[in-house]
DSSP file (Angstrom, degrees, kcal/mol; ACC not computed):
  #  RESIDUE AA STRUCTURE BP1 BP2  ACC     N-H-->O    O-->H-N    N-H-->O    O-->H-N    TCO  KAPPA ALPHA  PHI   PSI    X-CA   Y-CA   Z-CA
    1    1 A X              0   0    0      0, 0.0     2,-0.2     0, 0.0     0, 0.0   0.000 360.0 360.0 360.0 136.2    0.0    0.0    0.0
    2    2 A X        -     0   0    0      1,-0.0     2,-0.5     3,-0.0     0, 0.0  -0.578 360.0-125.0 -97.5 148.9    1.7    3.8   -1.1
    3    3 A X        -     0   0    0     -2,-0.2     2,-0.5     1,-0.0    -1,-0.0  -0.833  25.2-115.5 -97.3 150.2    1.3    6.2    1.4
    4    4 A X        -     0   0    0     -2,-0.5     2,-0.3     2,-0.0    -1,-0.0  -0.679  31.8-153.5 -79.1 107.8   -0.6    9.5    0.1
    5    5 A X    >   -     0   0    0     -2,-0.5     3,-1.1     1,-0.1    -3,-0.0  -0.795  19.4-144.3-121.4 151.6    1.6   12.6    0.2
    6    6 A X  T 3  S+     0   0    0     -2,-0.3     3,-0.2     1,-0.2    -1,-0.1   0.743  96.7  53.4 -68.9 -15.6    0.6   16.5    0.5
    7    7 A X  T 3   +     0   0    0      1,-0.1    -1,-0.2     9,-0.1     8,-0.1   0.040  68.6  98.0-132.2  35.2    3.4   17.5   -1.8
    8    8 A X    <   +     0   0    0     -3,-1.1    -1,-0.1     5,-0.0    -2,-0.1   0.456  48.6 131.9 -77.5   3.6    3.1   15.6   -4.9
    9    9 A X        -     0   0    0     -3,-0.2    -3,-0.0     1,-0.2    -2,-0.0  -0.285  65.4-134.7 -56.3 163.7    1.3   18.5   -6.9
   10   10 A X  S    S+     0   0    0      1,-0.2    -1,-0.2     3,-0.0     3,-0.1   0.508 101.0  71.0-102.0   0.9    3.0   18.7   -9.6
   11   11 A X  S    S+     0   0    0      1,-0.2     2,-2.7     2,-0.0    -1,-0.2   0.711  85.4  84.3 -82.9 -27.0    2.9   23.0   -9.0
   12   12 A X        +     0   0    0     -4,-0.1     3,-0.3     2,-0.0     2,-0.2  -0.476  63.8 177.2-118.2 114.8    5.3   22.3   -6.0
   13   13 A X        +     0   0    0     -2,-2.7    -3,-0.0     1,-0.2    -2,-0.0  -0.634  58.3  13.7 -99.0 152.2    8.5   22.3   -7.5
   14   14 A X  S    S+     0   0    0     -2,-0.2     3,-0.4     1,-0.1    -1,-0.2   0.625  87.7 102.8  78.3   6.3   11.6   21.8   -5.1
   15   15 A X    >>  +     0   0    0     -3,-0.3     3,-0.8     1,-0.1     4,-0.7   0.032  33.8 129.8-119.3  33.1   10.1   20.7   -2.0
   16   16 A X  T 34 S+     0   0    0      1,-0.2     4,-0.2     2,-0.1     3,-0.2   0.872  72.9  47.9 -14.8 -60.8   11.0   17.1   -2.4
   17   17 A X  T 3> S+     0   0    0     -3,-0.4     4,-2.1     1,-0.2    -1,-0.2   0.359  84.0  87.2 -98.2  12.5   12.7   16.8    1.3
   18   18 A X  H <> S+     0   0    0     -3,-0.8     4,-3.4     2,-0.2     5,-0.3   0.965  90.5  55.2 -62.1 -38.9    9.9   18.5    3.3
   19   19 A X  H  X S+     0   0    0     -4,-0.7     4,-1.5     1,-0.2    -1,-0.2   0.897 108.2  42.6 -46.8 -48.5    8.6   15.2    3.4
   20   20 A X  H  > S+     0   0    0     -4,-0.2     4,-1.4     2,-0.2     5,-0.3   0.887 110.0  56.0 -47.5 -59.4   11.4   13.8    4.7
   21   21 A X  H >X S+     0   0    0     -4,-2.1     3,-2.6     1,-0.2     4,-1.9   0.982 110.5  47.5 -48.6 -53.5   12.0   16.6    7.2
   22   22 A X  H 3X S+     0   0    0     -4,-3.4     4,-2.0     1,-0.4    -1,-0.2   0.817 109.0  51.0 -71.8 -32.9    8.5   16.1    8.7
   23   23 A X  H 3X S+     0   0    0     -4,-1.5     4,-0.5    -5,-0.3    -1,-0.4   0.458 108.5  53.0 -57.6 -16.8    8.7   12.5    9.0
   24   24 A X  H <X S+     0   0    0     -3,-2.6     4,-1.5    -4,-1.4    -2,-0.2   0.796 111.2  47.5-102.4 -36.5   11.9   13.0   10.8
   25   25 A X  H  X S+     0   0    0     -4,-1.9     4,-1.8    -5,-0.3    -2,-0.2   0.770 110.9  49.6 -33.5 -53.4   10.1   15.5   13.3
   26   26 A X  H  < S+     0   0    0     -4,-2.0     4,-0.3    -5,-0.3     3,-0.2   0.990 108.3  53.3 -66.4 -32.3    7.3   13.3   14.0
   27   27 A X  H >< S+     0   0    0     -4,-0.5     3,-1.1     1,-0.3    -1,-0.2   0.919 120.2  33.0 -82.5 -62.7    9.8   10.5   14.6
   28   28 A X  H >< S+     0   0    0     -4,-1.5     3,-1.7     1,-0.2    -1,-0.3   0.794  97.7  84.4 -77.2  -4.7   11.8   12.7   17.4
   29   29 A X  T 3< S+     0   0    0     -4,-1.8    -1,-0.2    -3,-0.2    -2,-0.2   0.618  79.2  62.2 -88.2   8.3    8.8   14.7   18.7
   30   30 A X  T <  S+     0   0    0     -3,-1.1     2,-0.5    -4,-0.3    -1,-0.2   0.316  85.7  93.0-117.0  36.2    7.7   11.9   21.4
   31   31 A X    <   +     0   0    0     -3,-1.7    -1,-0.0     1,-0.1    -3,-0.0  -0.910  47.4 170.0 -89.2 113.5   11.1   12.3   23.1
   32   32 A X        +     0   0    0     -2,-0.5     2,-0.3    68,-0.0     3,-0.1   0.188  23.9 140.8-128.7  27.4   10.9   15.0   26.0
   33   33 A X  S    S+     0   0    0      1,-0.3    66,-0.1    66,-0.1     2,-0.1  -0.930  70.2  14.2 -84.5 142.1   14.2   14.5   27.6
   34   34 A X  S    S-     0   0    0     22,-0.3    -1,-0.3    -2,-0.3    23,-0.1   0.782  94.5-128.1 -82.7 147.5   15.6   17.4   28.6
   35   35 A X        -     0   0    0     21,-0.1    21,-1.4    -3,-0.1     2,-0.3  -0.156  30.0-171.3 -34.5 160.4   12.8   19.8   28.5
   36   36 A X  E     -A   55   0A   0     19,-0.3     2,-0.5    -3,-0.1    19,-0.2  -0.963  15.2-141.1-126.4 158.7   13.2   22.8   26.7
   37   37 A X  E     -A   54   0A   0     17,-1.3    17,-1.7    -2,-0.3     2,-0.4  -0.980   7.9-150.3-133.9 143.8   11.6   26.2   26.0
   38   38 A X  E     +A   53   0A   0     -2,-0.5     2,-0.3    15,-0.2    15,-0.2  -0.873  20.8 176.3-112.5 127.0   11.3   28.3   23.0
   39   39 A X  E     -A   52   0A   0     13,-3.1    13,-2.4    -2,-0.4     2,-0.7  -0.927  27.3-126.8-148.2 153.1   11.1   32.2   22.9
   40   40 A X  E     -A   51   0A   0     -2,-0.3     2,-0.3    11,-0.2    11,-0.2  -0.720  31.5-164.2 -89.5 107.2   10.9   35.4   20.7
   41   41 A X        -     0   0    0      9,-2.3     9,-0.5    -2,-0.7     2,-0.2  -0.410  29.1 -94.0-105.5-178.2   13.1   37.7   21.5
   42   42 A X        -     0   0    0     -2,-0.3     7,-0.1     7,-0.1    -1,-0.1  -0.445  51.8-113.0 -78.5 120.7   13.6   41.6   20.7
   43   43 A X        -     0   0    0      5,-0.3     5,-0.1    -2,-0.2     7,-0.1   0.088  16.0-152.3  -4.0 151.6   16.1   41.9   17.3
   44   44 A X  S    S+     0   0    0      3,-0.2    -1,-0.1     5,-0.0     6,-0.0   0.594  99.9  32.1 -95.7 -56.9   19.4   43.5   18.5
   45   45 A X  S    S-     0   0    0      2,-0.2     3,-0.1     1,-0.1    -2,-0.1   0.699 107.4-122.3 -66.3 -16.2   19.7   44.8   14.6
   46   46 A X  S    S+     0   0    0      1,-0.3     2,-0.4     2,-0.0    -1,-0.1   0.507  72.9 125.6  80.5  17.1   16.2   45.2   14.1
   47   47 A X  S    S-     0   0    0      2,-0.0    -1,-0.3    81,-0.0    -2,-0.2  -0.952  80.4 -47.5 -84.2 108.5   16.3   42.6   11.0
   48   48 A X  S    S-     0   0    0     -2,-0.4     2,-0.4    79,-0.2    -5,-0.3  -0.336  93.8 -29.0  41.7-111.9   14.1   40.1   11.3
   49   49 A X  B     -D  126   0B   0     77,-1.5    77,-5.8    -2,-0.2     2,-0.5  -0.997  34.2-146.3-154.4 154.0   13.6   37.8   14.6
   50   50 A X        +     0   0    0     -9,-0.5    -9,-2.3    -2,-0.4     2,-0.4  -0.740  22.6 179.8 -94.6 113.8   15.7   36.6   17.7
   51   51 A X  E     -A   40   0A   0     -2,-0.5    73,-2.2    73,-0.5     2,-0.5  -0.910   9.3-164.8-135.6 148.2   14.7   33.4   18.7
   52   52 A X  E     -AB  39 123A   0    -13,-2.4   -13,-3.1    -2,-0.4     2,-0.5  -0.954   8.3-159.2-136.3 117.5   16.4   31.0   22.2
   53   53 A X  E     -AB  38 122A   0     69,-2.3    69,-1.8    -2,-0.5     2,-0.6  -0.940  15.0-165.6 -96.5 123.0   15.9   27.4   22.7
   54   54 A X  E     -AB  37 121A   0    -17,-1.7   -17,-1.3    -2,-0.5    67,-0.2  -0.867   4.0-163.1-134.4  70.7   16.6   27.3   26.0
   55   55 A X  E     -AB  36 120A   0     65,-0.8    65,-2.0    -2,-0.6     2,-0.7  -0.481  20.0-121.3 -95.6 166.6   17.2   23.4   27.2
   56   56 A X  E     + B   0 119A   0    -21,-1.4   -22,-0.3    63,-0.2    63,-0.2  -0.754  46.3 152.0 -80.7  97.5   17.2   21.9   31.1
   57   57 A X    >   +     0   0    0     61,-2.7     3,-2.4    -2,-0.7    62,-0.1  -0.011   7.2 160.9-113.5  35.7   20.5   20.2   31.6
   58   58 A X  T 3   +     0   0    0     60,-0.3     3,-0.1     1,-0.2    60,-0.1   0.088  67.1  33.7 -58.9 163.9   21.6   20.2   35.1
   59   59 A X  T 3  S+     0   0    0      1,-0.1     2,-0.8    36,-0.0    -1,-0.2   0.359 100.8 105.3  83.2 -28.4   24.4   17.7   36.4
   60   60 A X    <   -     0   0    0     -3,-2.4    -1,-0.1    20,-0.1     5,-0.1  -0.565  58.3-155.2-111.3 127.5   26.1   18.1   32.6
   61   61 A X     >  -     0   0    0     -2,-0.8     4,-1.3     1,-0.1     3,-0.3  -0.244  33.4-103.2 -78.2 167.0   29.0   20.1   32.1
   62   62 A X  T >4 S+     0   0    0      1,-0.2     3,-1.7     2,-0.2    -1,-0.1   0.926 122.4  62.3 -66.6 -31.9   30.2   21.9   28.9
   63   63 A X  T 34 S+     0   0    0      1,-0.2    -1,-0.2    15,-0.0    16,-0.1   0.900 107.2  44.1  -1.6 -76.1   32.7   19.0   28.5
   64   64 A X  T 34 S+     0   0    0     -3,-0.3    15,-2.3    14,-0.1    -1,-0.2   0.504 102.6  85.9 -68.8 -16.0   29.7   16.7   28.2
   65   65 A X  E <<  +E   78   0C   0     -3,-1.7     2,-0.4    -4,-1.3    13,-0.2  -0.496  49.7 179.7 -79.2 147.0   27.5   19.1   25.8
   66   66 A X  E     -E   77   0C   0     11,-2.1    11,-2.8    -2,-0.2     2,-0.2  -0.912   6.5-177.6-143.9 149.0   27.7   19.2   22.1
   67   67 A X        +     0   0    0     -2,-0.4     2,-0.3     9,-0.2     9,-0.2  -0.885  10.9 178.7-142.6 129.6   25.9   21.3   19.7
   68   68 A X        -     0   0    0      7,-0.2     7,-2.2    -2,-0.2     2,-0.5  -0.844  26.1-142.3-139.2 144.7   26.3   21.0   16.1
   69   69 A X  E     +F   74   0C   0     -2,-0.3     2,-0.4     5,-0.2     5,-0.2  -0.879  34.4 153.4-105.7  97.7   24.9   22.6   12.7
   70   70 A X  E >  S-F   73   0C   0      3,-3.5     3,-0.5    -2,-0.5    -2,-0.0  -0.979  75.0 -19.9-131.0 144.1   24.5   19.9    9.8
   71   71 A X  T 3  S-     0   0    0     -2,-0.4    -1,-0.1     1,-0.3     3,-0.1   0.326 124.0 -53.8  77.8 -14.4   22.0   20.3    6.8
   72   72 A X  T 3  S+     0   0    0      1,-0.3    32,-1.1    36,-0.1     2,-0.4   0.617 113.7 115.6  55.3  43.3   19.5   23.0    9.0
   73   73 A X  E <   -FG  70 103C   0     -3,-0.5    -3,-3.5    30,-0.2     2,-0.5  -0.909  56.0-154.2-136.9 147.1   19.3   20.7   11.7
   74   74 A X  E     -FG  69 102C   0     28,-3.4    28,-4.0    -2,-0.4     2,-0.3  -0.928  14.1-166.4-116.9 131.8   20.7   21.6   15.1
   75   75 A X  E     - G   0 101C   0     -7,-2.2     2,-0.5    -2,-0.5    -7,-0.2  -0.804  11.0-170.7-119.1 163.5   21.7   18.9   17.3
   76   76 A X  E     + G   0 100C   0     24,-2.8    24,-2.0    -2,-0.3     2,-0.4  -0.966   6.9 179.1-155.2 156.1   22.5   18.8   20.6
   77   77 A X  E     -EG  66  99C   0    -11,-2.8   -11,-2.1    -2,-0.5     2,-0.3  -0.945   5.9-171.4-152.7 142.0   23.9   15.9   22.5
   78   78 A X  E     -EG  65  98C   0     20,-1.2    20,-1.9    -2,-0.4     2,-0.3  -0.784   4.5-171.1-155.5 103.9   24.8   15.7   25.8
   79   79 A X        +     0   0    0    -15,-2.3     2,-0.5    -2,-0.3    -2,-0.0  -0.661   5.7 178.9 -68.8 133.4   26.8   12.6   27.6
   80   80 A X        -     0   0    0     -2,-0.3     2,-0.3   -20,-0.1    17,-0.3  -0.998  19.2-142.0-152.6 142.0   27.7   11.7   31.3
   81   81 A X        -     0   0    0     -2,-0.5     2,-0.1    15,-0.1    15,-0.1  -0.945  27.8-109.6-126.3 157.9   29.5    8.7   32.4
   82   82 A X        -     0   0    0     -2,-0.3     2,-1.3     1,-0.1    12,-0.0  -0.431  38.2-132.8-113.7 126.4   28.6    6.8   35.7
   83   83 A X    >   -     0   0    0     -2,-0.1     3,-1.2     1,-0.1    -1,-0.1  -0.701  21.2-152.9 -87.0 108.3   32.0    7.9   38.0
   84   84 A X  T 3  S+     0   0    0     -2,-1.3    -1,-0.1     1,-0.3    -2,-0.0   0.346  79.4  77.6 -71.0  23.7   33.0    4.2   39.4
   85   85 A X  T 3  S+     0   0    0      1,-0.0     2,-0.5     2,-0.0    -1,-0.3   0.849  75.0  84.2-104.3 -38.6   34.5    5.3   42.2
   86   86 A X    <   -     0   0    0     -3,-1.2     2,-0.2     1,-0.0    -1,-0.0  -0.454  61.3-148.2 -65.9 128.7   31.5    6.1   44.2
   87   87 A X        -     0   0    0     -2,-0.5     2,-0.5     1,-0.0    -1,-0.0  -0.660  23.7-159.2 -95.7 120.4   29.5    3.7   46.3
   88   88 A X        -     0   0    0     -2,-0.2     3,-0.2     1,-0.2    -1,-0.0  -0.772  23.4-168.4-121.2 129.0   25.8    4.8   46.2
   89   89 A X  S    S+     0   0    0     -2,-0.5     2,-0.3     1,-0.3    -1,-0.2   0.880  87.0  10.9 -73.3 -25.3   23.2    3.9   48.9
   90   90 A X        -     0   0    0      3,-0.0     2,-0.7     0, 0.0    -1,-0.3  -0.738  66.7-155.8-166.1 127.7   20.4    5.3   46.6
   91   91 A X        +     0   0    0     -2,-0.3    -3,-0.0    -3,-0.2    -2,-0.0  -0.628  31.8 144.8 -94.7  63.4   20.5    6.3   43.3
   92   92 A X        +     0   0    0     -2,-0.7     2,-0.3     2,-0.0    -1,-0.2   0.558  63.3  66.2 -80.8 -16.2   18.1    8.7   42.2
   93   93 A X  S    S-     0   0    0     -3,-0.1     2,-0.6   -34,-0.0    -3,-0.0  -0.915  74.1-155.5-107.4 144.4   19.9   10.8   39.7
   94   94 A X        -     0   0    0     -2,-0.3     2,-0.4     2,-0.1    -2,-0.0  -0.839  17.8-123.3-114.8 135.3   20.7    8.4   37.0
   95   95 A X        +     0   0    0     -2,-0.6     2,-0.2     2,-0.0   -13,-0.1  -0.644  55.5 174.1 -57.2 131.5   24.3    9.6   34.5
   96   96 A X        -     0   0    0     -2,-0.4     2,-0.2   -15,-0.1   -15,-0.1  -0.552  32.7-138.6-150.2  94.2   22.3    9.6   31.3
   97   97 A X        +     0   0    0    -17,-0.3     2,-0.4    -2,-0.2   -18,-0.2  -0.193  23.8 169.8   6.8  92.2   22.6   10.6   27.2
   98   98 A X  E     -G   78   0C   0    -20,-1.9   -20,-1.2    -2,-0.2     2,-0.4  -0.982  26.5-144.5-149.5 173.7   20.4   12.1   25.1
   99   99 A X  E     -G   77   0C   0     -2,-0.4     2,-0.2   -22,-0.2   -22,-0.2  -0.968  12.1-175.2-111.4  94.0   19.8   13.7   21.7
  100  100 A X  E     -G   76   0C   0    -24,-2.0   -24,-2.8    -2,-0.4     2,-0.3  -0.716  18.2-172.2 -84.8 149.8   17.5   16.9   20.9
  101  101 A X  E     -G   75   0C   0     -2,-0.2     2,-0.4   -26,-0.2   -26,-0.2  -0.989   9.5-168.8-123.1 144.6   17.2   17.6   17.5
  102  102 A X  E     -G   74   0C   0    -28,-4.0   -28,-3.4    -2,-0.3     2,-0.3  -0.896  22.5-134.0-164.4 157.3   15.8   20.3   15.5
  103  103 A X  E     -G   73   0C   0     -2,-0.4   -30,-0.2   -30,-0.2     2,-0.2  -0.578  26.6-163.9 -92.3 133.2   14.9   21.4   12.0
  104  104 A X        -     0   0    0    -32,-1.1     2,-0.1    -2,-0.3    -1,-0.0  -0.590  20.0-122.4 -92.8 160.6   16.0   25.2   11.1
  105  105 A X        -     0   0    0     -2,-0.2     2,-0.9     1,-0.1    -1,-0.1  -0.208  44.0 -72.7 -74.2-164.6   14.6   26.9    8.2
  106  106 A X  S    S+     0   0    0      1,-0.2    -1,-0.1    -2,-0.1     3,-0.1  -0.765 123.0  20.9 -90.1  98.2   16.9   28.4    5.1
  107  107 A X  S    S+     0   0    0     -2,-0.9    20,-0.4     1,-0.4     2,-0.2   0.162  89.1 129.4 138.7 -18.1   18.7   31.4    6.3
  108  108 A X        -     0   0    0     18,-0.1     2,-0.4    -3,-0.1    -1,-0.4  -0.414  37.3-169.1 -66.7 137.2   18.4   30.6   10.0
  109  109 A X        -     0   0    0     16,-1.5     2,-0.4    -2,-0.2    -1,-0.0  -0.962  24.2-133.2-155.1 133.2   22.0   30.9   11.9
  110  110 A X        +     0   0    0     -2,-0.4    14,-0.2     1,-0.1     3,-0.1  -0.606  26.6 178.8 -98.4 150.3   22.9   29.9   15.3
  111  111 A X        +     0   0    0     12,-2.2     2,-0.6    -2,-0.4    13,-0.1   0.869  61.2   2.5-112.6 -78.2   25.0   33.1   17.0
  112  112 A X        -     0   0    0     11,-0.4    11,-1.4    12,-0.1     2,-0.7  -0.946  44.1-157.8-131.8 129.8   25.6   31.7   20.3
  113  113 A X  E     +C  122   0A   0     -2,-0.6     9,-0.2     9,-0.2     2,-0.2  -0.856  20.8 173.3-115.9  95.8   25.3   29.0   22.7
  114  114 A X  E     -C  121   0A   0      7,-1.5     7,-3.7    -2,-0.7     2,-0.4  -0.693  15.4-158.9-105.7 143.7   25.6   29.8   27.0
  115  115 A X  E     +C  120   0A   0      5,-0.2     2,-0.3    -2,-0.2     5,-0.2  -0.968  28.6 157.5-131.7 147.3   25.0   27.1   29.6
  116  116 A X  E >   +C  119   0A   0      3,-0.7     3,-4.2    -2,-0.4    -2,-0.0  -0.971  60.1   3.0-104.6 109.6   24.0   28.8   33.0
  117  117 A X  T 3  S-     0   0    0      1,-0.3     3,-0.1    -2,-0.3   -59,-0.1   0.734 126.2 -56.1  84.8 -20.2   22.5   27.7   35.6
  118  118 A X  T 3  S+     0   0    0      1,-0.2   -61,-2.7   -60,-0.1     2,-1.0   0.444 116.1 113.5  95.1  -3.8   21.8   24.0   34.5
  119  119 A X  E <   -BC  56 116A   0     -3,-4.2    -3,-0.7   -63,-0.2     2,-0.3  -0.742  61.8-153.5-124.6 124.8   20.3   25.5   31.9
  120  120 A X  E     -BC  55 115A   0    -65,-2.0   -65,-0.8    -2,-1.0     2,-0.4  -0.638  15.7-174.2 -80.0 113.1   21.5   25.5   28.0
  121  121 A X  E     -BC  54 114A   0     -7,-3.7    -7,-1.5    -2,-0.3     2,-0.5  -0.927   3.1-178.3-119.2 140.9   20.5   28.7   25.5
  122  122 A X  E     -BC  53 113A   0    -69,-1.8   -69,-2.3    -2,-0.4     2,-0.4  -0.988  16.1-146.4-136.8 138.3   21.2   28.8   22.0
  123  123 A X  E     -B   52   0A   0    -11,-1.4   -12,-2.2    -2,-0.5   -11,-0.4  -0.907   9.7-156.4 -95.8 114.8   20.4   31.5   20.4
  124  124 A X        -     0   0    0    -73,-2.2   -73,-0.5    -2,-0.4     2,-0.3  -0.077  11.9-153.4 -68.2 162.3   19.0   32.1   16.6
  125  125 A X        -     0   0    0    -75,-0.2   -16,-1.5   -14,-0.1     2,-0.9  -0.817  14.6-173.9-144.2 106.8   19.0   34.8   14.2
  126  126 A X  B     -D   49   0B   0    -77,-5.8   -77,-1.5    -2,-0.3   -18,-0.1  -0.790  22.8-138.4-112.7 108.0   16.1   34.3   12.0
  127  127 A X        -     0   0    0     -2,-0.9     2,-0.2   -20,-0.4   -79,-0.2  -0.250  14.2-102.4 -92.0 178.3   16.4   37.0    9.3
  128  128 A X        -     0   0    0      1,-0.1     2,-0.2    -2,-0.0    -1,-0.1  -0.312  44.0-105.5-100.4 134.3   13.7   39.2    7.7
  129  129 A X        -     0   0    0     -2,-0.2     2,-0.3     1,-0.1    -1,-0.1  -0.419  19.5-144.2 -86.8 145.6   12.5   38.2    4.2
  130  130 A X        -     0   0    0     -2,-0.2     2,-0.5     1,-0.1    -1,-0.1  -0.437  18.6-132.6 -92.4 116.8   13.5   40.0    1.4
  131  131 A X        -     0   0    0     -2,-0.3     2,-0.3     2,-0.0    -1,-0.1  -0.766  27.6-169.7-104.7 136.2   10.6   40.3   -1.3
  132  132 A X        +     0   0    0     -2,-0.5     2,-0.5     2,-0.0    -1,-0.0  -0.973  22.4 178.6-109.7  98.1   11.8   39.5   -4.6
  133  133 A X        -     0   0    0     -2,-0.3     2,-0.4     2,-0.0    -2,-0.0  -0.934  14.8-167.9-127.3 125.2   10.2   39.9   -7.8
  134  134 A X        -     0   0    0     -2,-0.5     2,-0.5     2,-0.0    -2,-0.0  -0.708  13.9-138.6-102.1 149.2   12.5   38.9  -10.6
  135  135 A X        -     0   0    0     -2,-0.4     2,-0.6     2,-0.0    -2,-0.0  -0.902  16.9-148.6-113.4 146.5   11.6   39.8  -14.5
  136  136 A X        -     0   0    0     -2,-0.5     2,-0.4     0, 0.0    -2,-0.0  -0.923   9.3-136.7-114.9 104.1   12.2   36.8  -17.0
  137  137 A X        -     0   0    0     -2,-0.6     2,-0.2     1,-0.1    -2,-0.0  -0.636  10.4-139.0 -81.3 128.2   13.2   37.7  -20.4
  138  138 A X              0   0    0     -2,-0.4    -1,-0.1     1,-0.1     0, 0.0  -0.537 360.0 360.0 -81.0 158.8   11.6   35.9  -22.9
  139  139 A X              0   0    0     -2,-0.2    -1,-0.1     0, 0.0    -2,-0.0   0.574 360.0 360.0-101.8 360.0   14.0   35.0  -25.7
């Protein structure tokens, strides 16, 4: 059985891999370790919009963080390894791994990355689009 796609019209040209992107979304979106929050913030150039994904990492040091730009997708990866030298009578915080991912648009560009607090910001720069009207000489 073929699966039934939104973006076979044959009027939308170039958009191949949205399909792909969103299938790759749905696929990460029922992960919710560590939390995060996402927020608009005011321009510093006044060009388009600011925006900070903002994740909950306590316990992991920048050592243990990575964050990377491949493709438009921002990953962010974070490791801890169980220290064997300590004898624990109850273990409640468990050393643990995980993977956020997320899909950027075209043109979006990550400026900086702080961790604070336990708490991880990356910041975006989403800039403001240019409207374009090209003229096409016929030959």
């Amino acid at each position: 059985m073929s699966r039934a796609t939104l973006l076979n019209s044959p009027l939308l040209l170039g958009f191949d891999q949205i399909e792909q992107v969103l299938d790759r979304v749905a696929k990460a979106s029922g992960d919710s370790y560590p939390p995060y929050n996402i927020e608009r913030l005011p321009s510093e150039s006044g060009n388009g919009d600011m925006l900070r994904i903002t994740l909950a990492v306590a316990g992991f040091t920048r050592d243990q963080l990575d964050v990377t730009v491949e493709d438009n997708q921002l990953t962010i990866y974070g490791k801890q390894s169980d220290d064997k030298s300590r004898e624990y009578l109850h273990r409640g915080i468990a050393a643990r791994q995980f993977q956020r991912t997320f899909v950027l648009a075209d043109g979006i560009e990550v400026r900086k990355a702080d961790l604070e607090n336990g708490l991880l910001s990356i910041d975006l720069e989403k800039p403001e689009a240019k409207h374009q009207v090209q003229k096409i000489e016929i030959r």
